[in-house]
N, C-alpha and C positions, 0 to 999 in steps of 0.2 A: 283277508283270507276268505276263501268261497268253498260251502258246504252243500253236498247235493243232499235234501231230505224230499222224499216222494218225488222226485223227478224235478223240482225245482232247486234250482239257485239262491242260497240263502248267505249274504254276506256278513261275516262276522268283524268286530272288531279286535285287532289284539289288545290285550290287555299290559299295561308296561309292568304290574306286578306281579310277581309268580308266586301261585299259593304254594309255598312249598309244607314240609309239615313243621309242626309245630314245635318249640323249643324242649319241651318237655318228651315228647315224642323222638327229637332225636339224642335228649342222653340217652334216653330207656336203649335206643341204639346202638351209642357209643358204649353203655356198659354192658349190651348182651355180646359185644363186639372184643372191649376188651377190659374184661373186668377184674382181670389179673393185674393190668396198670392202677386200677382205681385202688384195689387192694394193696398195690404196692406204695400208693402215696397216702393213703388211710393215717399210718403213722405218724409222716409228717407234719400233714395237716393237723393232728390232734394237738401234737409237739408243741405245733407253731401258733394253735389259738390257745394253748397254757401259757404259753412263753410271753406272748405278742399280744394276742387280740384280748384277752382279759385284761392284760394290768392295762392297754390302751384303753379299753372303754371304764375302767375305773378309774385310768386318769380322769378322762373327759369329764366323768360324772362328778370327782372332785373338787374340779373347776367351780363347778354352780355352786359349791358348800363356804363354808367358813370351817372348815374341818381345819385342827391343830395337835397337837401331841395330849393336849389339853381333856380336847372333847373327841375323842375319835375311842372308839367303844375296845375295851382290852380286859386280860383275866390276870388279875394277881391272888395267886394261892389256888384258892376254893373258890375265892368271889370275881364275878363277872360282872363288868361297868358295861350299860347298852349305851350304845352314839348317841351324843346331845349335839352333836352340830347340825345346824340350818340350813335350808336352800337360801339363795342370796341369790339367785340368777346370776348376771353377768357383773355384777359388783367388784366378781375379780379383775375382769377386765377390763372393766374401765380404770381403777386405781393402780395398776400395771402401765396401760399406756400413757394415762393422762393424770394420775397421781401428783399429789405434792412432795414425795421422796425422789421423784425424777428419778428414779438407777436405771430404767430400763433402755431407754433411749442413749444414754451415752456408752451401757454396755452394748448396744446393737450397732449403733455407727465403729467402736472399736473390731466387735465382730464380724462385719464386713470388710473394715480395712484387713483386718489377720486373713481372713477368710483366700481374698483377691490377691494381697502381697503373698502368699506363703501358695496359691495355687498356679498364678504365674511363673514365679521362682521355680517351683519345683519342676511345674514343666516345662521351661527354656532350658533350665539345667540337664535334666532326665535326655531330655532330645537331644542337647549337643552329644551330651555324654554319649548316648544311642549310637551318635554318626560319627563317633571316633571310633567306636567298641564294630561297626560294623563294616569298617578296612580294616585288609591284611597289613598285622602286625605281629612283631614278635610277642609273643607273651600274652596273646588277647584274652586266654584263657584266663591267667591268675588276677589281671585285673577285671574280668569281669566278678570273679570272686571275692575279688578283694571291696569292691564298689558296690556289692547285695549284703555284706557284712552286715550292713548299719539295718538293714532290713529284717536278717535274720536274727538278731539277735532280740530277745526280750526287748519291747518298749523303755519298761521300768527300769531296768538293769543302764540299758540308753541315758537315761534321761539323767539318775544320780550318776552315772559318770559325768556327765556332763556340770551337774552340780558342782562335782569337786574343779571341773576344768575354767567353771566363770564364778568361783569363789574369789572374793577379795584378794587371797593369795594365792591363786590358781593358776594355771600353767599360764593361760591367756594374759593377763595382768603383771607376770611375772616377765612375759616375753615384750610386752608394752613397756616396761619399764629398762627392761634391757636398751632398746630403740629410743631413753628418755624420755617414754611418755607415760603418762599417768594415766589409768586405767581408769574405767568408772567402775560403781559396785555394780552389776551387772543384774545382781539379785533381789535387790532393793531400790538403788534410781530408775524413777518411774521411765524415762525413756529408754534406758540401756534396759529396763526389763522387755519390752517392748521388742527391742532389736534381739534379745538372746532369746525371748522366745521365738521369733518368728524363724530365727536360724537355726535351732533347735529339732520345729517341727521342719522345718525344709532337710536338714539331717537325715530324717525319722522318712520321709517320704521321698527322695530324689531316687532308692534304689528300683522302689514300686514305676514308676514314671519311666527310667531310663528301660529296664526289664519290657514293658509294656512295650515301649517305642520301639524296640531292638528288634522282639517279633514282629514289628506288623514294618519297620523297613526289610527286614529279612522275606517279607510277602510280597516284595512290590517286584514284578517282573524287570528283568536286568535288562531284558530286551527296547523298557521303555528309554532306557537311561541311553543306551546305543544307538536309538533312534533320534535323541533330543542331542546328541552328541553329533552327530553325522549333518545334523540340519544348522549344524553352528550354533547351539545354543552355549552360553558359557553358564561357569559353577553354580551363580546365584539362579541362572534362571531354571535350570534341573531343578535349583533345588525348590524354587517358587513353582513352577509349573511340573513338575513330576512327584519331589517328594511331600509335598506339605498333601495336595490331592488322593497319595496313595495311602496316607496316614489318616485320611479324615475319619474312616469310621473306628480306629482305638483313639484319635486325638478327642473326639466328642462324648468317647466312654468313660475316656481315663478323667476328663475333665472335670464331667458330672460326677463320678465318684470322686474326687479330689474336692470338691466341693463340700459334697456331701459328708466328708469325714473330715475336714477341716473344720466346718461348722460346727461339729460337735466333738472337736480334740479337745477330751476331758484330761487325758494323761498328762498333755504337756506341760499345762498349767498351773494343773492340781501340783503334781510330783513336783518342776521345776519349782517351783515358789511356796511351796506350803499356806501358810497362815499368811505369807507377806505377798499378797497379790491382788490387791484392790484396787491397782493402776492397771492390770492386765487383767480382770476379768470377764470371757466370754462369757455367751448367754447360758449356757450348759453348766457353768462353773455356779454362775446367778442364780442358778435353781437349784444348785446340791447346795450352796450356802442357806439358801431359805429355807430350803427341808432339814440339814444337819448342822449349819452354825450358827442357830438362835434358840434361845428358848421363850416360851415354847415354838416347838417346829410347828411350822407352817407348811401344813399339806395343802392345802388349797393351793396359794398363791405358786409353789414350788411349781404342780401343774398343773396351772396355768402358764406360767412360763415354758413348760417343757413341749404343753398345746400350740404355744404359739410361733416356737421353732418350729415345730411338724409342720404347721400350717403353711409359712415361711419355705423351708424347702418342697414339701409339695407343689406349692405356687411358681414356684423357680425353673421344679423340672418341668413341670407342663407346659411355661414359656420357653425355656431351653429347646425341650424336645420338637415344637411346634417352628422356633425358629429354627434350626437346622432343616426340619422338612419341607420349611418355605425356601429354603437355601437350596437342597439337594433337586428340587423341583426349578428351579434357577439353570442351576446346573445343566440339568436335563435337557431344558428346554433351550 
């Protein structure tokens, strides 16, 4: 770039950075700009660091203690007991991962299996179901009704139905027996707990998944489908090359949350199994037992474990979301 200063020719270089202003500079900006939105999220944000961000970082801080029901500071009557528990650094976590009680490892390779089988399922199901529910048909209506049911309905209310249904003498076992076969206890053998759970949350979850899918085929242009039809394409390959493609930004949404709340389905396993569920317990299950089925309760160790699912999915989405963006950029290109 050439600059005339007194009659001469003065050649400048561009710079490839641009001082723009500063980050502090431009909220002052954004909120002389619109500080009616700031005002209007004020609330929430208060909401969501009572709610959220304190009891997380008094998790964290927990962590580092040997805190228990024991020594964790409390007021009975008139009199007030102050905290005796200790910093211990990462003591918890080491005897978490690498421990001589070993629990954590075999509940984390189980909660992985649950995690993958119960979010696979839900979503092959969910889709097919999508691409029945989204041809004309007589009645599309009432079963689409009929197929959000399990959705709408209370979790809880869900699940002890379901109780009475994989009881020993329950509809399921009873209709086994009809067909002369013998039923497992469902509720109690470790592998049939296994399978009635994972069927259970796929229940709890297939209507969330089909619903999702049904919008975003109902978004894909019909024009595409008439075009991949005219060019000779047949059913499978519409559906490889048009529909899977027009699905991918709720197929990556619903998955990640499908993950995300699989990982931490406390209801299923709690409810379904009560006290008799130390062949199926996830990691989430692992920490409310540490905190509320020993004495004395263990705050520490609880989270700690609750620290290390966070950490665990945190870890998950960042690779998830980084590999789609290497995929979509594939894509692109």
């Amino acid at each position: 770039m050439t600059i005339a200063v007194g009659g001469k020719s003065t050649r400048t270089r561009r710079s490839g950075r641009h001082s723009g202003p500063g980050l502090f500079n431009r909220l002052k900006t954004s909120y002389d700009q619109h500080w009616y939105a700031w005002a209007m999220c004020l609330p929430v944000v208060l909401v969501l660091g009572a709610v959220v961000a304190y009891p997380l970082v008094q998790g964290i801080y927990l962590t580092f203690t040997d805190a228990t029901s024991q020594n964790v500071g409390r007021t009975i009557g008139v009199n007030e007991i102050a905290d005796s528990f200790s910093w211990v650094g990462l003591k918890n976590y080491t005897e978490i991962l690498t421990g001589s009680n070993n629990q954590f490892w075999p509940h984390f390779t189980w909660t992985v299996i649950w995690t993958v089988a119960c979010v696979v399922l839900t979503y092959g199901i969910g889709l097919a179901l999508a691409l029945v529910l989204n041809r004309e048909m007589i009645g599309r209506g009432a079963y689409r009704m009929l197929l959000i049911l399990p959705w709408a309905v209370p979790t809880f209310v869900t699940i002890f139905a379901w109780r009475l249904i994989l009881a020993d003498d329950g509809v399921i076992n009873q209709a086994l027996g009809v067909a002369g076969i013998s039923g497992p206890s469902w509720l109690s053998d470790p592998m049939a707990q296994k399978v009635a759970a994972i069927g259970v949350n796929i229940w709890c979850g297939v209507p969330f998944m089909m619903v999702s899918m049904l919008g975003g085929l109902q978004s894909i242009p019909k024009e595409l489908y008439e075009a991949a039809s005219m060019d000779g394409a047949s059913p499978w390959q519409r559906f490889q090359h048009v529909t899977l493609p027009g699905l991918r930004p709720v197929s990556s949404t619903v998955i990640l949350l499908g993950v995300i709340w699989t990982f931490n389905q406390f209801n299923v396993i709690f409810l379904l199994f009560g006290g008799n569920s130390d062949n199926v317990q996830i990691l989430v299950t692992y920490a409310y037992r540490l905190f509320f089925g020993q004495q004395p309760q263990d705050y520490a160790r609880s989270a700690t474990v609750g620290i290390i699912c966070l950490s665990l999915l945190v870890v998950f989405t960042g690779v998830y979301r980084r590999w789609l963006k290497r995929n979509d950029q594939g894509v692109l290109a």
